[in-house]
C-alpha positions as a printed Julia matrix, in Angstrom:
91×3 Matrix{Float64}:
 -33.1   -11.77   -7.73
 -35.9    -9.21   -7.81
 -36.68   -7.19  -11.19
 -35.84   -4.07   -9.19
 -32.0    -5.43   -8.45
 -31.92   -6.51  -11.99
 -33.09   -3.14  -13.08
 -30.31   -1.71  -11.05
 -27.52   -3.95  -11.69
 -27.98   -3.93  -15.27
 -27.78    0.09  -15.15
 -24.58   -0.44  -13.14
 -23.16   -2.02  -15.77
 -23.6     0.85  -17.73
 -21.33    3.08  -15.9
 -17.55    4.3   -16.78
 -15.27    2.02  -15.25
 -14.52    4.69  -12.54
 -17.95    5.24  -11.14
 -18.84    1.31  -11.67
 -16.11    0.8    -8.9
 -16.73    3.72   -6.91
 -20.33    2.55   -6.77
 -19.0    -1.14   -5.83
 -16.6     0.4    -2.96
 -19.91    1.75   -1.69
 -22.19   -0.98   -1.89
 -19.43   -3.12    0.28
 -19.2    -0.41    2.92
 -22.62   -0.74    3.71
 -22.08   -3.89    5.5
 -19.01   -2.78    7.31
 -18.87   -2.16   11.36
 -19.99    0.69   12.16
 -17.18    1.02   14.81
 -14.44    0.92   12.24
 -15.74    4.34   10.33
 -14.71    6.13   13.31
 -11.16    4.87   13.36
  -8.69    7.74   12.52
  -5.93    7.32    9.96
  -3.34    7.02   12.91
  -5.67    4.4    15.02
  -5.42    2.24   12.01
  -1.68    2.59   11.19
  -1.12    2.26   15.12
  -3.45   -1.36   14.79
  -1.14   -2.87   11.56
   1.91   -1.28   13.2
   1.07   -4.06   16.4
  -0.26   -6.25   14.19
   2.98   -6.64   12.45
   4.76   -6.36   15.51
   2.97   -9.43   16.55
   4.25  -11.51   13.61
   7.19  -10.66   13.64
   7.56  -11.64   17.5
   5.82  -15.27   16.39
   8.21  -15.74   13.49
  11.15  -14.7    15.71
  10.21  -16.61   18.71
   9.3   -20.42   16.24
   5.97  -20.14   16.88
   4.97  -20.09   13.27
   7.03  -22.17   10.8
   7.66  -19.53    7.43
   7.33  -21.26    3.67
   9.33  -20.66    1.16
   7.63  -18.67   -1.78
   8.47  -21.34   -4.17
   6.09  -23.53   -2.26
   3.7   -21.25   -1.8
   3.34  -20.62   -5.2
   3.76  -24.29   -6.61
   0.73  -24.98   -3.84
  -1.5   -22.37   -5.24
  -0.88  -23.51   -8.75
  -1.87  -27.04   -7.46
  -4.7   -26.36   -5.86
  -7.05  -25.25   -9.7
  -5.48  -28.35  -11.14
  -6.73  -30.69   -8.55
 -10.19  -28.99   -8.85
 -10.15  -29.23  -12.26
  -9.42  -33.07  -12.33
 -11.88  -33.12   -9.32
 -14.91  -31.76  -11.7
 -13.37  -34.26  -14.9
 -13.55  -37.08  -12.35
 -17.11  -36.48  -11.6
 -18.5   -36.52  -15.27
């Protein structure tokens, strides 16, 4: 990392909570499409709105097998442990 990020990272870090993010929320949309800034409000609800539209038809028509929660969650919780015994293994 150059002294000049360093410089301004460390300042960052200085910052109320509420700027800190805002700041971050920038910094992120500066690698964002250009094409997407000039989506209205309604052009993006109308995109999720079809977007869940499409789901739903998959889930509806068997194309996509759901999961319970339960096992969604008990995967997730799996999934640090095995990493973590992973990384013990390995010492």
């Amino acid at each position: 990392m150059s002294p000049d990020a360093q410089r301004l990272l460390d300042e960052a870090r200085q910052l109320p909570t509420e700027e800190f993010n805002w700041l971050i929320g920038e910094m992120l949309r500066l690698g964002d499409d250009p094409a997407e800034e000039d989506l209205s409000a309604a052009e993006v609800d109308a995109a999720w709105s079809e977007e869940i539209k499409r789901r739903l038809d998959e889930i509806d028509s068997g194309k996509v097998k759901m999961i319970p929660g339960e096992e969604v969650l008990a995967r997730m919780d799996a999934r640090p442990k095995a990493r973590r015994q992973q990384v013990a293994g390995q010492k």
